[in-house]
BALUMKOL-6583 format. One record per residue (C-alpha): residue in one letter; z, y, x. Coordinates in Angstrom, 3 decimals, always signed. Each point is the difference from the previous one (the first is absolute). Example, Ala and Ser with C-alpha at 12.3 -4.5 7.8 and 13.67 -1.06 7.14 Angstrom:
[site "a",[+7.800,-4.500,+12.300]];
[site "s",[-0.660,+3.440,+1.370]];
This chain:
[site "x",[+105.220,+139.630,+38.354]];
[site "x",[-2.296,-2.476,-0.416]];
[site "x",[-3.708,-0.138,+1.097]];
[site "x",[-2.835,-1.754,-1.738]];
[site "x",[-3.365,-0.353,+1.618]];
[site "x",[-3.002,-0.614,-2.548]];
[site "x",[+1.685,+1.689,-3.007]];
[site "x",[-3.732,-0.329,-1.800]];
[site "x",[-0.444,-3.355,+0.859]];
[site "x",[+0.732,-3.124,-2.277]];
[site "x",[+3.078,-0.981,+1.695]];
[site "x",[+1.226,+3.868,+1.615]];
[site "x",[-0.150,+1.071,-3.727]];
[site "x",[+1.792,-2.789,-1.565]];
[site "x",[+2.887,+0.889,+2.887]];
[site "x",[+0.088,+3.366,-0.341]];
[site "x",[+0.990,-0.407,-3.903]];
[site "x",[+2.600,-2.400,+0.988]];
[site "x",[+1.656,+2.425,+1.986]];
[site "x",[-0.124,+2.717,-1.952]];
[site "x",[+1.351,-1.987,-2.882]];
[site "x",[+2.812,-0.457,+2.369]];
[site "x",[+0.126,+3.670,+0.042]];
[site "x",[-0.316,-0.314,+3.513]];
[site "x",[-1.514,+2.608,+2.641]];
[site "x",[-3.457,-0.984,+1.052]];
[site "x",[-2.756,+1.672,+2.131]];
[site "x",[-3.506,-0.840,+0.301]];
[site "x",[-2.632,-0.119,+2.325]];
[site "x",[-3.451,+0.822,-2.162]];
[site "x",[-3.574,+1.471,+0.887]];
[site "x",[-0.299,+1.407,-3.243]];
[site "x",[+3.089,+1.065,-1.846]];
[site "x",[-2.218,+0.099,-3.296]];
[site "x",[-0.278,-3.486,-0.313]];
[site "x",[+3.453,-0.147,-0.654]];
[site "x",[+1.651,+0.137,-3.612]];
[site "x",[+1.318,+3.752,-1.100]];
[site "x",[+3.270,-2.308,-0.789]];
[site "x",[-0.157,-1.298,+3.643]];
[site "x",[-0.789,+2.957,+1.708]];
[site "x",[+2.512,+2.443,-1.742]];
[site "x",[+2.440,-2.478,+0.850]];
[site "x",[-0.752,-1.371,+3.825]];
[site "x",[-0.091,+2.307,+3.473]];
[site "x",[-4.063,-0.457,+1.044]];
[site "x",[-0.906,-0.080,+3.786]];
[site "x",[-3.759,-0.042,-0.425]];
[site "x",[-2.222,-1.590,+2.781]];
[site "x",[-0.789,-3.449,+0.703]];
[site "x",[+2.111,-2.406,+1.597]];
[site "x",[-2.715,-0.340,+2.780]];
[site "x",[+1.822,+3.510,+1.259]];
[site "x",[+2.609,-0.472,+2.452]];
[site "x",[+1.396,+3.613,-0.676]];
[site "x",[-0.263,-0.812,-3.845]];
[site "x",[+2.580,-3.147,+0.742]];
[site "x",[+1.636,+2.289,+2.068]];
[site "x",[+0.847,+2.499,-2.616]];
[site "x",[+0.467,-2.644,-2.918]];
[site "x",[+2.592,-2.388,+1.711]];
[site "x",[+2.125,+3.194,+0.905]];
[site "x",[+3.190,-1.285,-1.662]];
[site "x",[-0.950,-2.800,-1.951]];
[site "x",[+2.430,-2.377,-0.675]];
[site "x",[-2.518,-2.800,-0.514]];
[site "x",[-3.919,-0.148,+0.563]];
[site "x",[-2.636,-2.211,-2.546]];
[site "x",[-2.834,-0.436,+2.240]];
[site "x",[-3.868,-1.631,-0.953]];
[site "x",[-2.874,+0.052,+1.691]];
[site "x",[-2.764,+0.900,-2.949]];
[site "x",[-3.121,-1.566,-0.040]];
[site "x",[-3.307,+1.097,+1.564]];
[site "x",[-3.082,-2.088,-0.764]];
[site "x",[-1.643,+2.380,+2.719]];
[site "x",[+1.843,-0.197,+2.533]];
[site "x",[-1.861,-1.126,+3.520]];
[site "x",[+2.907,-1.801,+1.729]];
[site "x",[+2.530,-1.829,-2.406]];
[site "x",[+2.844,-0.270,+2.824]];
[site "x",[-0.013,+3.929,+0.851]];
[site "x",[-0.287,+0.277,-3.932]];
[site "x",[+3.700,-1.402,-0.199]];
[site "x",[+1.531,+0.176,+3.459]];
[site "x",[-0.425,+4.043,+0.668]];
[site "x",[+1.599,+1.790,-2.620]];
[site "x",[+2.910,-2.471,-0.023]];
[site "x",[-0.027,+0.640,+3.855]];
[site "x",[+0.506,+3.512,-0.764]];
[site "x",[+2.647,-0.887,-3.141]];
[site "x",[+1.985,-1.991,+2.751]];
[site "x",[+0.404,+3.066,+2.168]];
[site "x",[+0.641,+2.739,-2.813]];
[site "x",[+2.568,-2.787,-1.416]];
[site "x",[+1.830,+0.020,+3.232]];
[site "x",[-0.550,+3.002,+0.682]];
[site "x",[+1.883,+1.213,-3.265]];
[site "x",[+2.473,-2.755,-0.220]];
[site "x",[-0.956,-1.507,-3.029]];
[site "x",[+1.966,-2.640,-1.164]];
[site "x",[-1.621,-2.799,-1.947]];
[site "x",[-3.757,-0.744,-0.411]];
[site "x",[-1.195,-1.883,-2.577]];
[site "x",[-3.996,-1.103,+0.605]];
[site "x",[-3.329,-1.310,-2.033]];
[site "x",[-0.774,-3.175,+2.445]];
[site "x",[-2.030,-3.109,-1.424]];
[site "x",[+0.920,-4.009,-0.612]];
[site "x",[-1.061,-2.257,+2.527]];
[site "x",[+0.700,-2.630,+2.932]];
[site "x",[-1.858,-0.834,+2.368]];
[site "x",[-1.810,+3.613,-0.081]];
[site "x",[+0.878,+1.920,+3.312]];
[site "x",[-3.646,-0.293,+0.995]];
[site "x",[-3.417,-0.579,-1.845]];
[site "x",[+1.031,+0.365,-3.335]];
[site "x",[-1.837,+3.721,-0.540]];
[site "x",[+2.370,+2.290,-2.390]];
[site "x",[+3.046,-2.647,+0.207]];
[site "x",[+0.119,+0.013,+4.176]];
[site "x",[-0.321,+4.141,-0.306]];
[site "x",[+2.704,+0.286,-2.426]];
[site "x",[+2.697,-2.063,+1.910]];
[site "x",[-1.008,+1.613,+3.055]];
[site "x",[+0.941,+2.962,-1.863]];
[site "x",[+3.345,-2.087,-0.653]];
[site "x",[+0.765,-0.576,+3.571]];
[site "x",[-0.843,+3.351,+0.954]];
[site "x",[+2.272,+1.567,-2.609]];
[site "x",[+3.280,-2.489,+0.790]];
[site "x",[-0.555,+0.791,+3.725]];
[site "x",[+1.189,+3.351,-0.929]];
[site "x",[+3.499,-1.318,-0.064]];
[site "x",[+0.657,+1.657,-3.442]];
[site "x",[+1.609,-1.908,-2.783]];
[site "x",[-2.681,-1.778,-1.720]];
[site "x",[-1.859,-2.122,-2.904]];
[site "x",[-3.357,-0.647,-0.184]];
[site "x",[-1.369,-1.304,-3.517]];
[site "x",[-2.005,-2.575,-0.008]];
[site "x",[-2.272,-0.467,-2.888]];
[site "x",[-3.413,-2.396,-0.442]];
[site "x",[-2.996,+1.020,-2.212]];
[site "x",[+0.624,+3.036,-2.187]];
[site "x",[-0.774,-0.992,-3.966]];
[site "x",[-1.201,+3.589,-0.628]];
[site "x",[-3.248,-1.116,+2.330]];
[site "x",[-1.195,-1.570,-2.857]];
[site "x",[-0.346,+3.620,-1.867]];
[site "x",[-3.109,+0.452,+2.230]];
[site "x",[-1.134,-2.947,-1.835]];
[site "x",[+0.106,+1.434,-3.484]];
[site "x",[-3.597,+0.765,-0.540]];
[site "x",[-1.237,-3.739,+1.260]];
[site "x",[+3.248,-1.992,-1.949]];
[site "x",[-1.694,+2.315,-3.049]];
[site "x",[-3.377,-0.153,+0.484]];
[site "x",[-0.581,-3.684,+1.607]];
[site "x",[+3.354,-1.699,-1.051]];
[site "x",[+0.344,-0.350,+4.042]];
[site "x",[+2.032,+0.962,+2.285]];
[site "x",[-0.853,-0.399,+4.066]];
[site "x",[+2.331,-1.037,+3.178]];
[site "x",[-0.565,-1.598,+3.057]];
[site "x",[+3.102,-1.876,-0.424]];
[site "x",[-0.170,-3.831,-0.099]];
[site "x",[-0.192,-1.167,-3.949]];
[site "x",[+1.852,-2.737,+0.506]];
[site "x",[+3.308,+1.866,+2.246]];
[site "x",[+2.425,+1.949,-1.725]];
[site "x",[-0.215,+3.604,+0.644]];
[site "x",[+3.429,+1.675,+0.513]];
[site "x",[+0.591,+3.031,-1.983]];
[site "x",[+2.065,+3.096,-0.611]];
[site "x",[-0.563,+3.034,-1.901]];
[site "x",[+0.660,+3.254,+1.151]];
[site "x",[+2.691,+1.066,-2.563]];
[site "x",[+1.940,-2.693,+2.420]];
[site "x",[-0.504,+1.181,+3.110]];
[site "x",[+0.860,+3.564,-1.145]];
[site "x",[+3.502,-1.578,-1.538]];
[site "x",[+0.633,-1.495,+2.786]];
[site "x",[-0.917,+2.573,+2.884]];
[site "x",[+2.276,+2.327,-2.463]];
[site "x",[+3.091,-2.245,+0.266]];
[site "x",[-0.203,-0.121,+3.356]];
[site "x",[-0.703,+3.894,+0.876]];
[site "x",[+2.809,+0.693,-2.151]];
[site "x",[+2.475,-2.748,+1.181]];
[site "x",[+1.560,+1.343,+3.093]];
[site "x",[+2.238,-2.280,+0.270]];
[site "x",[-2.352,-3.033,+1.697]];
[site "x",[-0.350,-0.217,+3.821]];
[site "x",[-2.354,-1.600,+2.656]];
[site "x",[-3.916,-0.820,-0.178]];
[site "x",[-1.535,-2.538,-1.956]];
[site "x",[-3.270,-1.280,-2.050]];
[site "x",[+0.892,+0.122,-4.113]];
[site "x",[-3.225,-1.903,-1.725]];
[site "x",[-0.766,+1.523,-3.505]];
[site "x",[-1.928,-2.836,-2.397]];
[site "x",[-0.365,-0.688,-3.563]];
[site "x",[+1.584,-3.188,-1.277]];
[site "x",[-4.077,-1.487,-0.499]];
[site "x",[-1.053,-2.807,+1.372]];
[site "x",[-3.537,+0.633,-1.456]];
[site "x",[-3.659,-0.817,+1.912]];
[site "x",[-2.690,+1.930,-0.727]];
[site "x",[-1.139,-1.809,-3.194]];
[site "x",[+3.170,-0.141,-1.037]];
[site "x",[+0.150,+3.768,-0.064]];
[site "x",[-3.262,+0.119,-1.769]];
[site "x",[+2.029,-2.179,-2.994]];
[site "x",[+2.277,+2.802,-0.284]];
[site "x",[-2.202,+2.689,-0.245]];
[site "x",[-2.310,-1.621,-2.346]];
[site "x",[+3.593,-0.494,-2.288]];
[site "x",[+1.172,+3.790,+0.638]];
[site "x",[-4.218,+1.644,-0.583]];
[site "x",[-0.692,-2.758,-2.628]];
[site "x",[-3.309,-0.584,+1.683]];
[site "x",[-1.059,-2.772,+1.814]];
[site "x",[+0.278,+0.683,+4.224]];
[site "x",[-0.793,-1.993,+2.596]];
[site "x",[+0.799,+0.106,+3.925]];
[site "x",[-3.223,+0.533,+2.623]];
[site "x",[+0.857,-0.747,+3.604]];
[site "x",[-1.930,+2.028,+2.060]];
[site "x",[-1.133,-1.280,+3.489]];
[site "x",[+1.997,+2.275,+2.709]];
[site "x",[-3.263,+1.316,+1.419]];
[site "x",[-1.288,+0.686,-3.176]];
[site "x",[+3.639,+1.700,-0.860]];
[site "x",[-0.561,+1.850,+2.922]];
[site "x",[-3.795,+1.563,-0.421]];
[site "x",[+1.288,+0.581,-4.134]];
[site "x",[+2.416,+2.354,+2.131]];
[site "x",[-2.024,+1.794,+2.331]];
[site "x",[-2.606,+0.601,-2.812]];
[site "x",[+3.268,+1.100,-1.923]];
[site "x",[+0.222,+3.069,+2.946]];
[site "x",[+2.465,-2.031,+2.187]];
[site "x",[-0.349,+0.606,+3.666]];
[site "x",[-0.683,-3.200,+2.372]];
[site "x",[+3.559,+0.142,+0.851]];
[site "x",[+1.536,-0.104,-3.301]];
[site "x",[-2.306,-2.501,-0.975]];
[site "x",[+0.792,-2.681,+2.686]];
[site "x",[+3.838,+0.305,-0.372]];
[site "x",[-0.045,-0.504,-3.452]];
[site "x",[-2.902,-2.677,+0.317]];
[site "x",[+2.713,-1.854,+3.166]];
[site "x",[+2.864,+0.445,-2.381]];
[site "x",[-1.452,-1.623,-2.515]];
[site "x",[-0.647,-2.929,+2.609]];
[site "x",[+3.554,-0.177,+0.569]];
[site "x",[+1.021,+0.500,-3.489]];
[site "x",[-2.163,-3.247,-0.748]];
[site "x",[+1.686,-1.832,+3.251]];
[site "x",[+3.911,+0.341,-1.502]];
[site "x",[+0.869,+3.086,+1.290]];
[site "x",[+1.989,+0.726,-3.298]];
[site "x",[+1.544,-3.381,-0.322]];
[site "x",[+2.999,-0.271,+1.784]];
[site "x",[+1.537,+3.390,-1.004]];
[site "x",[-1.660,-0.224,-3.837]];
[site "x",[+2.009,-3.620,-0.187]];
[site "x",[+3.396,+1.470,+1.130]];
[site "x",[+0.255,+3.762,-1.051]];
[site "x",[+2.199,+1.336,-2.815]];
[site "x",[-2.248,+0.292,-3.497]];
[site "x",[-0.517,+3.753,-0.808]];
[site "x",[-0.140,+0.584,-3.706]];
[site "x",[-3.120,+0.553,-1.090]];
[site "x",[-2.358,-3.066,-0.826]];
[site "x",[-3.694,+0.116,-0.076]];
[site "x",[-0.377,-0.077,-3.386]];
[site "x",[+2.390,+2.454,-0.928]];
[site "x",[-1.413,+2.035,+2.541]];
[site "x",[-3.647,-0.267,-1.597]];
[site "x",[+1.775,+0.602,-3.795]];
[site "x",[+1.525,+3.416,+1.720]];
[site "x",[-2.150,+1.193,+2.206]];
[site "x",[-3.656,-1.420,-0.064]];
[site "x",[-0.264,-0.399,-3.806]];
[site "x",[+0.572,+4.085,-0.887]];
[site "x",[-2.619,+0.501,+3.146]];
[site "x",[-2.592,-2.159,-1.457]];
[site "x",[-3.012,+1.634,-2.053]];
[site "x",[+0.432,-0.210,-3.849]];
């Protein structure tokens, strides 16, 4: 059996299929079992609940062969580091507990990051915590998700801009999620790997922010440009957006370390994943772009 946390979310969903396309067993954690797929949810064994509940973990690790674990995002949360380190405190215990066997985890890219680096220091926290369980285990390890750029479709449309606080003249390390979900598939289904280790997930791009705005200008066949934002004004654009103080600052101190090289070393010596930026924007931003 194998469990998948975040089966609505844009990389729990793209597992999930994987799996089943394997005609594999899979169980999911899920508030609300509605928000699955009739295909999904004829075919998968729902534990509904959030994975905030220890006794949810409890009951959904019973058995499982193999764990996919991700801490979702929560703009409102008030303290990023219980945000990620409590419920996988609690997944660490139900996955002993019940003698899992392999976990395979949502982490982030990232050197230098262990403190001060807002989302980034949380998630590898997470990392650590989840290793210290002793269980056999990979944590993927993307950078900046291309499908962020879909909350940019009105302003690419309507301004021909899109808006970062990344550095314009750094390249911005990349992945789409279709590639994390491949990979965090081979591995939950592999059981044949061993140990604990980091496995970086990146496009083959080496674009900067301008250099992105080239390719989506050629994909939309409009012109776009790149806007660097300041990181305090990134930061107030996000709390006016409904994101709590908390949220806020860790993205706004990520973004500081994304802009210091906190991508580099791992973006320069990580395996390619498949998809490309620009194929990426021809499959998946294109068809969600307004007519």
């Amino acid at each position: 059996m194998f469990v998948i946390t975040t089966p609505t979310g844009q990389i729990g969903r793209q597992v999930v299929e994987r799996v089943l396309a394997d005609e594999q067993p899979a169980r999911v954690i899920v508030r609300d079992p509605g928000r699955l797929s009739p295909e999904v949810r004829e075919r998968v064994e729902v534990v509904q609940g959030s994975h905030t509940d220890p006794g949810v973990l409890m009951k959904a690790f019973a058995g499982a062969e193999a764990v996919f674990w991700v801490i979702p995002p929560d703009h409102s949360t008030v303290n990023l580091e219980r945000h990620y380190l409590d419920p996988t405190r609690s997944a660490c215990e139900a996955i002993v507990r019940n003698g899992v066997g392999r976990v395979v985890s949502v982490s982030t890219m990232g050197r230098g990051i262990e403190k001060n680096a807002g989302h980034l220091s949380a998630a590898r926290a997470a990392e650590e915590l989840m290793a210290g369980a002793g269980v056999k285990f990979r944590a993927l390890r993307p950078p900046f998700f291309m499908e962020n750029l879909l909350r940019q479709v009105d302003a690419i449309r309507g301004r021909g801009t899109f808006f970062l606080p990344s550095d314009r003249n750094r390249t911005l390390a990349l992945v789409a999620t279709r590639d994390i979900a491949g990979r965090g598939a081979e591995l939950l289904l592999d059981g044949t790997w061993s140990g604990q280790g980091g496995v970086p997930v990146v496009s083959p791009d080496s674009l900067t922010p301008d250099g992105m705005a080239e390719v989506l200008g050629d994909v939309l066949g409009l012109p776009v440009r790149y806007q660097q934002l300041p990181i305090d004004a990134y930061r107030s654009m996000m709390i006016e957006n409904g994101a709590s103080e908390a949220s806020a600052q860790g993205v706004a101190d990520m973004a500081v370390a994304q802009n210091e090289g906190a991508y580099d070393e791992e973006h320069r010596t990580a395996q390619p994943s498949p998809t490309g930026f620009r194929q990426w924007c021809e499959e998946v931003l294109r068809p969600a772009f307004p007519a």
